[in-house]
N, C-alpha and C positions, 0 to 999 in steps of 0.2 A: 647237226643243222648249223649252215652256217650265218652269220647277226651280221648288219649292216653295223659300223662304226658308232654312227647316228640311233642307234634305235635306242629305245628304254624300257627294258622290262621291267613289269610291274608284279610281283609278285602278293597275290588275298589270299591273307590266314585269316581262320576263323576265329573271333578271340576267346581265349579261355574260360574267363569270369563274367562274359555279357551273353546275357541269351535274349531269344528278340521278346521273352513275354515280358521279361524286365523292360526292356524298351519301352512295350506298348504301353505298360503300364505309368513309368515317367510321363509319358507322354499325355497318357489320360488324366495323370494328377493336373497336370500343370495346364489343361482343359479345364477340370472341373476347380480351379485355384480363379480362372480365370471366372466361369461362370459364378461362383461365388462373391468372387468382388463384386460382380455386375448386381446381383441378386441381395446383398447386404446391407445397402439400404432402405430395400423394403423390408427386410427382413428386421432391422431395428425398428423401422415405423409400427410394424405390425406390434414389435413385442411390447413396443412405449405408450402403443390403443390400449393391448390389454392389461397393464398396468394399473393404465388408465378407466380402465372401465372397471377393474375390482377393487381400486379408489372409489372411485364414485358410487359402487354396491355399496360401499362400505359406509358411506354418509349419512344414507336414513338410519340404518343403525346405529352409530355411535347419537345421530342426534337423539333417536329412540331413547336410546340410554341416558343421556346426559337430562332430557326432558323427565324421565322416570328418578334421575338422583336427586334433580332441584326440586321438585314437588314431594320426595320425600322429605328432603330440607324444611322446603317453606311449609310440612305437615306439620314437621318435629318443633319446627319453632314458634306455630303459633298453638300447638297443644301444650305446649311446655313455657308460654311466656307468664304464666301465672304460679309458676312452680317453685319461687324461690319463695314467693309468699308462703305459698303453704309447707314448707319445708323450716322448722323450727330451727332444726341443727343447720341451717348454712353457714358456712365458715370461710371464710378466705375472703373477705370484703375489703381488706386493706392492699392485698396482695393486688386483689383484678382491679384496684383502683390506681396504684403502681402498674401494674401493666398496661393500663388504658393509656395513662398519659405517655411513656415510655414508645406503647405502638402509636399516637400521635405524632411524636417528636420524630420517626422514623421514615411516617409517610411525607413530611414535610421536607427532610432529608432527599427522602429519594427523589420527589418533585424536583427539586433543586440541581439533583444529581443526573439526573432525566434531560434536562435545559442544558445542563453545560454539556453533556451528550451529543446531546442532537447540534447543538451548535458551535462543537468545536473548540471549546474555550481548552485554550494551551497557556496557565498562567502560573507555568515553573519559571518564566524569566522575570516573574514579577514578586517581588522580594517587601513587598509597601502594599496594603490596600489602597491606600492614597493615591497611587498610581493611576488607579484604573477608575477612569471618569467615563461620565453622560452616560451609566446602565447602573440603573441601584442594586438589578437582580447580579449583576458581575461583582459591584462591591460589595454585596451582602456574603456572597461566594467567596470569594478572594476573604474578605475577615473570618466567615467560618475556619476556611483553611488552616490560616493562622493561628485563631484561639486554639484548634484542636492540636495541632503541632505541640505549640509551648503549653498549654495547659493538660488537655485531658487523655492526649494520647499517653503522657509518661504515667501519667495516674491508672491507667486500663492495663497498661504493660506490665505494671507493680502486682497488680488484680489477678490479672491473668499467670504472671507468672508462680503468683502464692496458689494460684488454685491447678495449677501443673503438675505442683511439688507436692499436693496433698494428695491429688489425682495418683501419681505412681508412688508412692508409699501406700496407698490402699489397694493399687493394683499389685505393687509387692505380698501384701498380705492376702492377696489372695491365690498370687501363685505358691507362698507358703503353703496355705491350705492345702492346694490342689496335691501337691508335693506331699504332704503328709499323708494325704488318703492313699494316694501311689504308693506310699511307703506300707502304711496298712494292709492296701489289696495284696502287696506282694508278697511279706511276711506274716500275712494271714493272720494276724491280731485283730482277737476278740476277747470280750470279757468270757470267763471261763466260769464256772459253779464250782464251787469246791468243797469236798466231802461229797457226801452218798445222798441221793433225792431222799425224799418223803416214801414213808411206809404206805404205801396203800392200802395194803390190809390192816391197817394202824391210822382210825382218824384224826384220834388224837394228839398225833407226830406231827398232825401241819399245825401252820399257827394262824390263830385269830385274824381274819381281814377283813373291815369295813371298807364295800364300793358306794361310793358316790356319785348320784348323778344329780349335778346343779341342772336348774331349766328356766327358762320364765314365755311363755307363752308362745310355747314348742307346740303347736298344734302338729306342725307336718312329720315332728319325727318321733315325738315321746314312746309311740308304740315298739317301732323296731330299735329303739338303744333299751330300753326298761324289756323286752326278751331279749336281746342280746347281752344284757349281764347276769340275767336271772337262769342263763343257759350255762354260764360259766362251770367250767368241770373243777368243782371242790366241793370236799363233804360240806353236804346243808347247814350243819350245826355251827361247822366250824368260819362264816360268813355270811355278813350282813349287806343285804341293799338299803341304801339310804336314798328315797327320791327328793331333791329338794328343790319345790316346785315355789318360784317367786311369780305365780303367774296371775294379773290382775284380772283375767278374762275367767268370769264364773263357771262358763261352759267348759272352757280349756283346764280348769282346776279338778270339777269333776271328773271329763273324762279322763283326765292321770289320773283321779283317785280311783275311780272304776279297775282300770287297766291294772295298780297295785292292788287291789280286792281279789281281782281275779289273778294275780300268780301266788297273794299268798293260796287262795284258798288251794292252790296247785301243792302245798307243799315249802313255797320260797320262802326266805325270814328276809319280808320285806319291811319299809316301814317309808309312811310317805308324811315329808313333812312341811307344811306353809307356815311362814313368818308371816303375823300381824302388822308388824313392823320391817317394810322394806327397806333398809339404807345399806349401803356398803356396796350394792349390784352383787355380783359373782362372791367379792371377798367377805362382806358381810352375811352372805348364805351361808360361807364354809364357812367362817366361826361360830356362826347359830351353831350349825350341827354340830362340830366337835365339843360345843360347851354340854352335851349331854351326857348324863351320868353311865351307862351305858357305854362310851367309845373308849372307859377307862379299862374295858376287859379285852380290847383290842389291840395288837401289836403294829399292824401296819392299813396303813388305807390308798386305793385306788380311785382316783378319778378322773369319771369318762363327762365329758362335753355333751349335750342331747344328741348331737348328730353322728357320737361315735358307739361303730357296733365293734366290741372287741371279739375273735373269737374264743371258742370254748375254750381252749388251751392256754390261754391270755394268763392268769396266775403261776401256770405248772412252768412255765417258760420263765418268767417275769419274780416272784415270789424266791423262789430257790437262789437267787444270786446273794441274797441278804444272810443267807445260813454259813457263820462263820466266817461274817464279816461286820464287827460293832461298829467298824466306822463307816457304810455306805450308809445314806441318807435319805438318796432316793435312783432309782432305777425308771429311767424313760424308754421311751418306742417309739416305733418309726410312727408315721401316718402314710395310712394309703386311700386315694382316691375312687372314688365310686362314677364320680361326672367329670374325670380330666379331658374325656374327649367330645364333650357337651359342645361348646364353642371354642372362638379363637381363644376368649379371656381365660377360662379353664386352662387350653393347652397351655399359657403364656405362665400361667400362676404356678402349674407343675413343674415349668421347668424351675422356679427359683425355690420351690419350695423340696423339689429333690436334690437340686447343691443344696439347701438346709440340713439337710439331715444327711445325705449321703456325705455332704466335705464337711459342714460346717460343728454340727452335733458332732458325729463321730471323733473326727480329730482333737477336737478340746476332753472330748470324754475319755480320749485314750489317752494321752501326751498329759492332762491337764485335772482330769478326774473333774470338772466343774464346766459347766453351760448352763446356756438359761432355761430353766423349767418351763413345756412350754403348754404347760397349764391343763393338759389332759393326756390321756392315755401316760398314766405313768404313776410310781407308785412311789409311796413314800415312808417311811419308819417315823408313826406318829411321835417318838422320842427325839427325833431329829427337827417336827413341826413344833412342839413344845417348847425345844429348844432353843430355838431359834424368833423366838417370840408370835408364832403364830400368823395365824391370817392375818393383814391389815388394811385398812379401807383407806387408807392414803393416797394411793395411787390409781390409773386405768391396767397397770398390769401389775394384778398381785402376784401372778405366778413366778416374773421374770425378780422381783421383790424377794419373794422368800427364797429363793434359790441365790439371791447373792445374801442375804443373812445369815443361811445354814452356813455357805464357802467361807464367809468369813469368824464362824464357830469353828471350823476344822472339819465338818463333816465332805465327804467323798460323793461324787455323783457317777454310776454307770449310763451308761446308754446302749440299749440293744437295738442296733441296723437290720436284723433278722427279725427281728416280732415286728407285725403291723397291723394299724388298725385301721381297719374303714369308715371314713368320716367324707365329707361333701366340701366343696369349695362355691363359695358364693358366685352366682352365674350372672348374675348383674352387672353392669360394672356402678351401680350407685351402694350396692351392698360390700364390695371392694374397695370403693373409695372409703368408708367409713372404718370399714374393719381395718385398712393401712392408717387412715389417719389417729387411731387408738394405738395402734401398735409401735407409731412412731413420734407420739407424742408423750407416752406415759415411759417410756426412760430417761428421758430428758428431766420427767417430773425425779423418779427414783436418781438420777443422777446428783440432782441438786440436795436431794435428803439424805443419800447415804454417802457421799461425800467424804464426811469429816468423820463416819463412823471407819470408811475403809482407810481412813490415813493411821488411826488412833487403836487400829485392830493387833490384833497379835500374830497374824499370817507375814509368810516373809515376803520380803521386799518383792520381787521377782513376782508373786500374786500378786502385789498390789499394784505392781507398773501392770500387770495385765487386765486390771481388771479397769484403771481409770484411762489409760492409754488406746487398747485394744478392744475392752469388752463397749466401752461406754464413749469416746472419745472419738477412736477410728469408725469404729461401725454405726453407731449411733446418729454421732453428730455431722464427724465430715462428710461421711458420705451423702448423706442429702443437701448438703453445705453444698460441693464443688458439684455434683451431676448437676443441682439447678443453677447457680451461678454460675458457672462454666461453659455448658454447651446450651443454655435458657437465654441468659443475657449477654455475658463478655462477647460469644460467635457471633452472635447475629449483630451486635454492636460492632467489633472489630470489619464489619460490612462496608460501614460509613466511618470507619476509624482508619484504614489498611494499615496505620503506622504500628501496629498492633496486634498483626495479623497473627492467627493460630499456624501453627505448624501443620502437615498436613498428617503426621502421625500422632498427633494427638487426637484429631477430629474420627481417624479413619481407622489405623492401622493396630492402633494399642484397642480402643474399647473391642475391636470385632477378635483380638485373642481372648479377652475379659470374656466377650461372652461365650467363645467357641469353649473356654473353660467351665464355665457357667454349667451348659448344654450339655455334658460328657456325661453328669450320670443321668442324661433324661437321653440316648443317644437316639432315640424313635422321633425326638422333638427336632431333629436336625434340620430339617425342611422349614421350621422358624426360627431362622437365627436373627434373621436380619429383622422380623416383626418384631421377635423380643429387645433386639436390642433400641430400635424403635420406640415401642412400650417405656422399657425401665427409663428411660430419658421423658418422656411424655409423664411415668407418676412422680417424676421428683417435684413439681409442682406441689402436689399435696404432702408430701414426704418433708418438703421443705419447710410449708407452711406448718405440719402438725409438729415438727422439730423444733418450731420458734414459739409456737404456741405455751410448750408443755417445757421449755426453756426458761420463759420470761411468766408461765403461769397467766397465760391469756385466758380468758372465757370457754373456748371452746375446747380445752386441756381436758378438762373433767368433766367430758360429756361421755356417755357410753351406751351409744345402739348396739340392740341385739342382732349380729349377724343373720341374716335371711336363710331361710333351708326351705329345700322344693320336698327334703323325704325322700331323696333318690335311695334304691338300696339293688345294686344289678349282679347282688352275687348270688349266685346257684344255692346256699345256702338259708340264705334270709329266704328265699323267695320259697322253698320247699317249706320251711318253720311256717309262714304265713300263713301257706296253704293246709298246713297239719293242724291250724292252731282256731283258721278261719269258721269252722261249724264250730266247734268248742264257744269260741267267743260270743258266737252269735246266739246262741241259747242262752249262757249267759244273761247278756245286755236286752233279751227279749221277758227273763225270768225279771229283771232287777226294773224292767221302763212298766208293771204291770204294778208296781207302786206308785203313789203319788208321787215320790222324790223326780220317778225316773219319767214321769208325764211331763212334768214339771220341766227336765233336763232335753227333752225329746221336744218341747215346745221351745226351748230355747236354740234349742242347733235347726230347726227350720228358719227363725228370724236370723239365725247367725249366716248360716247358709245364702236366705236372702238377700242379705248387705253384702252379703260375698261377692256374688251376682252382679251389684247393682253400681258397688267401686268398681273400676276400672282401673288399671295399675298405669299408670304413664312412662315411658323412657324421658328423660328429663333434656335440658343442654347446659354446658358446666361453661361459665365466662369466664372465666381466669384462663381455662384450655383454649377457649376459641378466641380470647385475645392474641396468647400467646403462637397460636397457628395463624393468625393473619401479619404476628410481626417476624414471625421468621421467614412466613413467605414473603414479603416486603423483604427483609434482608436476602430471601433467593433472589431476590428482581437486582437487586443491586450488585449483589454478584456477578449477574451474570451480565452484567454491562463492563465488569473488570474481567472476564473472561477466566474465574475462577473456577475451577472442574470440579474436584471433588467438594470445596465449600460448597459449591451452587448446588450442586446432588444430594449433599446432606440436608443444607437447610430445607429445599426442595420436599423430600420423602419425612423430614421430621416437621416442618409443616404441617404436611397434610395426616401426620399419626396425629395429632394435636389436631386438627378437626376433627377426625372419626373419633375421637375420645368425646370430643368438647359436646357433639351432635348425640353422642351418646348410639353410636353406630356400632360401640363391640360390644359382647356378652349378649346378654336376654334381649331380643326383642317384643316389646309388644304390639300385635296389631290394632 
């Protein structure tokens, strides 16, 4: 075929890599790209309605809620405004009087700080109060400024920084600890028994033990700790119960003395015994009974607290470490919880009381052979109590007493992490306040008494730096020292100070390892890290107070309530014995009430019963706590006008821990 010059063929290939569904499809996108734009702003409106309408669901509820918190508020406060009258032991009146003015001086602050806020005041070019005329509230600003620069911001920085340096040498010593339990877990050191147990076909192979159970007006638990030692697995002959009941309440004296009737008549070599004379509390009890003639055929004695049930194997365990060893002293045990999961205050209280004994017992007891007795479940070689001069009524903690006067005889102390005994934790938090402020007021007292015996002793140096430095010093004192003056006063002052400011790994970074440390051997509590760490900052308040108390020998030093007990007992064990033990008893106490005595005792537990009834128990509110919750959240407000993150968060949530304490919002409630 022949082509004209002019023509132009066009030759259509098909292309390789497009096919036309590809096509249609670009083409549909860029359709449906378009309809979407068009469609997108309703489509935002619509989503920003329903936002908006589950906002607004949400309104009657939270108001719901908020109306339901403050009316339990204004319940708590006006049932509990009469409650410091009635409450004999109140303590910390100097403190919440200190606090009060302190949250004064705060709110005043922040007023002031609030007005140059809002209005702007820019007065870094002004170097003179003098300067700044015709606004008194600007001159009165502008001279605060000043004063606090040259005067009291160097003095806070001084404060603060002593209390930084205490803060990580006691966080050191506690990652020591943690480190040595590691060290432990890994090389599996434990105290070992050495030589061959006890003959059991040979009773006369074990040795003599006097159990002791001190009590005073133990109605809820006398029952199940008095069968729980009288169960103990050791020939009868070879072991004495000693009940010794300090209990003023007639009915409550009886029925313990019933309760020991009926196990000796079982068989048990009980013996129950009441002081005429009440003085010493706890430590006066246990020198009555050891002065009896009778403890001189005994070698060693065990004492259980009312609320601890040890089990039957608590001796065969416990006893045997002492064989072919003259120098142990005494041999401790764990404690185990029966109500750690009762409420928050419970769960919080296990976690510190399991780094107690998991890091803190342990470790000194292996590395150190010495800790502080911690006054039950634990046993001791009456030669070692003799020696060491005995029970003494000196102090609120005799236990922690006699355990630094044997270490400084040269006597050895074990600790076994494997035996544990079932005892209660106070569900209160007004039965925890008290029981902390004993606990950390009567070393301070022992601090200042044995003093000059442990400079003047004969143990070597290296004990004795341990015991004034570490046992009494570090743990005792600092650390209720810098947790309240640290993150209590200096933080929330450095608010209205900034020249002063904390760092942000002080406030944040270092405590929340402390406690992730803390919480390791409790690792089920993991889920309250951040409550406990919360908490332990919220009781240094009273930790504080009972530390200065029992330092400078204040009034409330030498005071000592008896820890509260509900009588909880949730092990499969107690609760079978109760049930084996329950007709037995009851014939009993039906054979013994057909006397006069027990007409007599039986008419008095119905009047008792009825006052029972007819008190009513209160949750109380703690003023020094809900001071200090209104001046931290005062210093949250101010934070947060310098645009402080994690300051404002902390003070924020440690705030409002210090209400729910103050209002008496954790542990037991009652309706």
């Amino acid at each position: 075929m022949k082509m004209t010059p002019n023509s132009v063929v066009i030759t259509l290939e098909k292309p390789e890599n497009v096919s036309l569904i590809e096509a249609n499809d670009s083409r549909r996108e860029l359709i449906f790209q378009e309809k979407q734009k068009a469609a997108s702003p309703k489509q935002f409106t619509w989503v920003l309605l329903l936002k908006a309408h589950r906002i607004v669901s949400c309104i009657p509820w939270l108001a719901m809620s908020l109306c339901t918190i403050f009316g339990s508020i204004k319940k708590r406060i006006a049932t509990s405004s009469d409650a410091r009258e009635e409450d004999p032991t109140y303590r910390g009146k100097k403190i919440y009087r200190f606090l009060k003015a302190f949250l004064a001086i705060s709110i005043v602050a922040l007023i002031i700080e609030l007005i140059a806020y809002f209005k702007n005041w820019d007065l870094s070019l002004v170097h003179n109060p003098w300067e700044v005329q015709n606004n008194l509230v600007q001159w009165s600003y502008m001279a605060w400024l000043s004063f606090r620069v040259d005067y009291i911001a160097p003095l806070i920085m001084t404060l603060s920084k002593s209390c930084i340096v205490l803060f990580m040498i006691q966080s050191l010593d506690r990652l020591v600890q943690c480190l040595g339990c590691f060290w432990i877990k890994y090389k599996k050191l434990k105290p070992s028994i050495e030589g061959e147990p006890y003959d059991i076909e040979d009773g006369s192979s074990y040795p003599m033990v006097l159990v002791q159970i001190p009590m005073c007006n133990e109605r809820e638990v006398y029952e199940q700790s008095i069968a729980a030692v009288c169960q103990l697995d050791w020939p009868k002959d070879r072991f004495l119960v000693q009940v010794l009941d300090d209990s003023d309440d007639e009915v409550v004296k009886n029925l313990i003395r019933d309760e020991c009737l009926s196990w000796k008549g079982k068989g048990v070599n009980i013996i129950y015994r009441h002081r005429l004379i009440r003085t010493g509390y706890k430590a006066g009890n246990l020198k009555s009974a050891m002065a009896c003639d009778y403890v001189k055929e005994y070698e060693f004695v065990a004492i259980f607290d009312a609320d601890f049930q040890p089990n039957p194997d608590f001796l065969k365990l416990s006893i045997p470490h002492f064989k072919n060893n003259p120098e142990i002293g005494l041999v401790q045990t764990r404690w185990s919880f029966v109500n750690k999961d009762e409420n928050l205050l419970t769960r919080l209280q296990n976690i510190n009381l399991c780094f107690h004994f998991e890091v803190e017992q342990q470790v000194n007891g292996v590395f150190l052979n010495f800790f502080g007795f911690n006054g039950t479940a634990g046993v001791w070689r009456i030669k070692a109590l003799e020696d060491s001069g005995g029970w003494l009524e000196r102090t609120t903690v005799e236990d922690m007493d006699i355990a630094v006067r044997a270490h400084l005889k040269g006597w050895k102390f074990i600790y076994l992490n494997d035996v544990k005994v079932l005892c209660e934790l106070p569900e209160s938090y007004e039965a925890y306040k008290k029981q902390q402020h004993r606990w950390h007021s009567g070393p301070m007292q022992l601090f200042r008494l044995c003093l000059p015996d442990i400079i003047s002793s004969k143990i070597s140096v290296w004990k004795k730096a341990n015991l004034i430095f570490l046992f009494f010093l570090l743990r005792k004192l600092i650390l209720p020292f810098y947790s309240f003056t640290l993150f209590c006063i200096i933080l929330p002052l450095t608010m209205f100070i900034p020249e002063a400011e904390l760092p942000a790994w002080v406030i944040c970074y270092v405590p929340i390892v402390m406690s992730i440390l803390n919480i390791l051997p409790a690792p089920k509590s993991f889920p309250f890290l951040m409550p406990y760490l919360l908490f332990e900052n919220t009781m240094s308040v009273t930790k504080f107070n009972a530390m200065v108390s029992g330092l400078f020998q204040l009034g409330s030093a030498y005071e000592w309530v008896v820890t509260k007990k509900t009588g909880r007992a949730s092990e499969s064990d107690l609760l079978s014995l109760s049930e084996r033990e329950h007709k037995m008893l009851n014939e009993e106490k039906i054979q013994r009430r057909l006397s006069e005595s027990g007409l007599e005792m039986l008419g008095k537990l119905k009047e008792q019963s009825e006052k029972v009834h007819t008190v009513k128990k209160k949750n109380r509110i703690y003023k020094p706590e809900l001071a200090l919750a209104f001046l931290l959240l005062t210093a949250a407000t101010r934070s947060l006008l310098s645009a402080h993150g994690i300051h404002f968060y902390y003070l924020l949530f440690q705030g409002l821990s210090f209400l729910v304490v103050g209002l008496d919002l954790i542990g037991e409630q009652v309706s």
